[in-house]
C-alpha angles and dihedrals in degrees: 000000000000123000118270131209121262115278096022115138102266108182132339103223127217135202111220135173096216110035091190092052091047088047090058095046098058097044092056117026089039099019099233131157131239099233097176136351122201141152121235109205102180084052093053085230138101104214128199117197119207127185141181112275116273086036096258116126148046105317122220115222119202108202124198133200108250083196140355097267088060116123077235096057091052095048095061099034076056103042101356124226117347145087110345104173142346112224122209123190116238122185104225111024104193083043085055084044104053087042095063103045083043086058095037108263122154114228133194092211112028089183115044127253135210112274141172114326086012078291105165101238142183146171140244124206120257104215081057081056099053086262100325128120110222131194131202111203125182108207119196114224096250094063098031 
């Protein structure tokens, strides 16, 4: 995937109860492509990313509870399956981050954490986003 610009859309994330059936489904019924698969332990997730052919494009990212006491699990033992996040690259994460405390905005990380691909990541509240939770993410080139 080619680097985007700061503050370009990077991946809609969803929250799913069955990560093989979603992956089907938007394969077929989309025709998407699984780009990278990968658990995150200390995120309590496995995490599939798919993207457009040709790898240009927003990337959708189905995210699956590894046990019951995942954010994951709670989200959808909350809402159900659906939307969890949108993600948006930044260049610099701990520069987006200081920004924002310096202009207000309540996050949920103040420090980033290690994401998908060993991205830095970090959240927004989503009471700061009008209701939407709202992840930074800082992708090096190499997995980008």
């Amino acid at each position: 995937m080619e680097k985007n610009e700061n503050g370009s859309l990077y991946h809609i994330a969803i929250a799913v109860n069955n990560l093989s059936d979603a992956e089907k489904l938007y394969e077929d019924v989309v025709g998407l492509k699984i780009t990278h698969r990968e658990e995150i332990p200390e995120q309590g997730v496995r995490a599939t990313m798919l993207q457009p052919a040709g790898k240009t494009g927003t990337a959708i990212e189905l995210l699956e509870a590894i046990d019951e006491s995942s954010p994951i699990a709670k989200f959808i033992e909350k809402k159900g399956e659906g939307i969890h996040h949108i993600c948006f690259y930044v260049d610099d994460i701990e520069k987006s981050l200081n920004e924002l405390k310096d202009k207000g905005v309540k996050l949920i990380d103040e420090k980033p954490r290690i994401g998908a691909y060993n991205s830095k990541v970090a959240f927004i509240h989503p009471k700061a986003m009008n209701g939407v939770l709202v992840e930074l993410a800082e992708v090096s080139k190499e997995t980008d």
